[in-house]
C-alpha positions in Angstrom: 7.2 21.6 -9.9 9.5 23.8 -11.9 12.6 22.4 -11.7 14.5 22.6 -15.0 18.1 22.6 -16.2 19.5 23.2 -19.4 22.0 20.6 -21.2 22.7 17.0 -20.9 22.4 15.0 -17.4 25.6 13.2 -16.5 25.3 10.1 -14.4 28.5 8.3 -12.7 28.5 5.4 -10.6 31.2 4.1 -8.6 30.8 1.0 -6.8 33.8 -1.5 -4.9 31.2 -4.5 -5.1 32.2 -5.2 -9.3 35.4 -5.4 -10.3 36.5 -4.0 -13.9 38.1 -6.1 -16.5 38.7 -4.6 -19.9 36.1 -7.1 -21.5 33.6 -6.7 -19.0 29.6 -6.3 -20.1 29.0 -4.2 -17.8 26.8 -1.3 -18.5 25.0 1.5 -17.1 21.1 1.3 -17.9 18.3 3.9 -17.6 14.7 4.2 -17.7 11.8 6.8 -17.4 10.2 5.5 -14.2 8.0 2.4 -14.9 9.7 2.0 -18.9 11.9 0.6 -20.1 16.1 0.0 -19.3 18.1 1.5 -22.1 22.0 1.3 -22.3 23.2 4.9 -21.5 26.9 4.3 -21.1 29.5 6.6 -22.5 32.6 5.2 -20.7 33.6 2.5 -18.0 36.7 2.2 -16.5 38.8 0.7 -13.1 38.9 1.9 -10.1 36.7 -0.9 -8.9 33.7 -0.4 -11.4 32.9 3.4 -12.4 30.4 4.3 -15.3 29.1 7.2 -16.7 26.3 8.1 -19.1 24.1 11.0 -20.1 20.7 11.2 -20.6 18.2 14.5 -21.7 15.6 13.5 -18.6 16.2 12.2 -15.2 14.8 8.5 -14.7 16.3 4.9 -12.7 19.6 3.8 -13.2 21.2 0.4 -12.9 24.6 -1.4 -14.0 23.5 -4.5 -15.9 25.6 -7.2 -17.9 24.6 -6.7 -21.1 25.2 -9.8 -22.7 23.8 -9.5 -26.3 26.2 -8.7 -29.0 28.1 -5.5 -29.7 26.2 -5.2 -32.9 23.2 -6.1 -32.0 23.4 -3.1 -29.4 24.9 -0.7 -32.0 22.2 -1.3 -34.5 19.7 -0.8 -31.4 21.8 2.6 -31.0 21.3 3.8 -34.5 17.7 3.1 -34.1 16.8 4.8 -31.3 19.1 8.1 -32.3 16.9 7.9 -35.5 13.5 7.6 -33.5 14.8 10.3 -31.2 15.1 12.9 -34.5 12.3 11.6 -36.0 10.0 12.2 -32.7 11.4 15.4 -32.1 11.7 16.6 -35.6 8.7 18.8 -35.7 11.1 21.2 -32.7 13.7 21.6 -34.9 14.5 24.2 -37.3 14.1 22.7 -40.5 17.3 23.1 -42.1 18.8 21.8 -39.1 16.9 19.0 -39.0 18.4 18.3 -42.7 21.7 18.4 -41.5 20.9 16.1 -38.6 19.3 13.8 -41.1 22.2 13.8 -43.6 24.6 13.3 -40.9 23.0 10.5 -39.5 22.7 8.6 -42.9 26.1 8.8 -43.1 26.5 7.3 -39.5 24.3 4.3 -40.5 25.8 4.0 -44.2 29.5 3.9 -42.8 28.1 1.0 -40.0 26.5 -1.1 -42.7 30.1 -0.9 -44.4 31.8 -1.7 -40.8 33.3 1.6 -41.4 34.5 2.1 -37.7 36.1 5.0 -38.0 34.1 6.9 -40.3 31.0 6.0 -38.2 32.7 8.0 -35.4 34.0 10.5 -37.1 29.9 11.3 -38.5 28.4 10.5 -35.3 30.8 13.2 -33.6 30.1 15.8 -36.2 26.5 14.9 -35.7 27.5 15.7 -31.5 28.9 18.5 -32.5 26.2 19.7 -35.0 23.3 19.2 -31.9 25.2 21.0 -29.3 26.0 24.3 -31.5 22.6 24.6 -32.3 21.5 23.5 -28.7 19.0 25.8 -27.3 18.4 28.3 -30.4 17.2 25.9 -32.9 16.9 22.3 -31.2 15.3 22.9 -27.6 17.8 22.4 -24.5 15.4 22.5 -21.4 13.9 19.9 -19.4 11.4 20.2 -17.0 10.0 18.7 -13.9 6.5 17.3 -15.3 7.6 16.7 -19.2 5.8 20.4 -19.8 9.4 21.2 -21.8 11.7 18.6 -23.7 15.3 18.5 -23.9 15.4 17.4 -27.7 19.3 18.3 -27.9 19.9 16.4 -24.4 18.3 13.3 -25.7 19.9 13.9 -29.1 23.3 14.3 -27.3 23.2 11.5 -25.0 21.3 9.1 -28.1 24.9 10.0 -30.2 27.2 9.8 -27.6 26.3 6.3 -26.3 25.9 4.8 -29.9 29.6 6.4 -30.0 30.9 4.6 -26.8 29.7 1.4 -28.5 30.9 2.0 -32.4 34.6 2.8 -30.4 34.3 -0.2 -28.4 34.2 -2.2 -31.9 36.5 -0.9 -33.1 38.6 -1.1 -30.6 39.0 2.8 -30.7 39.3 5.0 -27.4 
């Protein structure tokens, strides 16, 4: 029906039945319903095993061990924040979308130097960048049925789980 919200969806899971070590692979996945899983996670912590991530859309959620390699999942991270602004790129105003753009080459040119810290720093200005333009010039609302897309949501939760993993590297908080 015509259910909508505005903003970023934020998903944490608690369960007793995994336990949390610092190196774990565990990692909060999501999918549109009959897609595909995606890691989604921003953080993971103790307290038994608790997870959270965002998303722009509701879908299914699972905690998987992901065991493929940190960069391996970055560079999957990058890609899909760039497929996510080049989908959506004909809803956002144009010089935003040039910021965006910039912004994001300088996220990929400071990976391919293993630039940790200056691949966090760009991604957060790129963050930042999405949510102060978030519902004037890059659309903010989802709705029940996919009649109204949450570009910033997805743009948000694209940057910030590419973030959780870049600070994981780097062995950053």
């Amino acid at each position: 029906g015509g259910l909508t919200y505005h903003g970023l969806v934020s998903i944490e899971l608690h369960t007793h039945n995994l336990l949390y070590v610092p190196s774990t692979p565990l990692r909060l996945f999501a999918a549109p319903l009959g897609g595909p899983f995606r890691d989604i996670t921003v953080y993971n912590g103790s307290g038994s095993y608790r997870c959270r991530g965002t998303k722009g859309d509701f879908s299914e959620f699972l905690i998987v061990a992901d065991l493929r390699s940190i960069d391996t999942v970055i560079d999957g991270k990058l890609n899909r924040l760039e497929q996510t602004l080049n989908d959506n790129a004909g809803a956002i105003t144009p010089s935003v979308l040039s910021t965006l753009t910039t912004i994001l080459g300088e996220i990929r040119s400071s990976w391919a130097a293993r630039d940790i810290p200056r691949a966090v720093a760009a991604d957060e200005v790129f963050l930042d960048t999405v949510q102060s333009h978030s519902g004037t010039d890059i659309p903010d609302v989802w709705q029940a049925g996919g009649a109204l897309i949450n570009t910033a949501g997805r743009l948000r939760a694209a940057a910030a789980t590419l973030r959780f993993s870049l600070a994981l590297k780097g062995g950053l908080p």
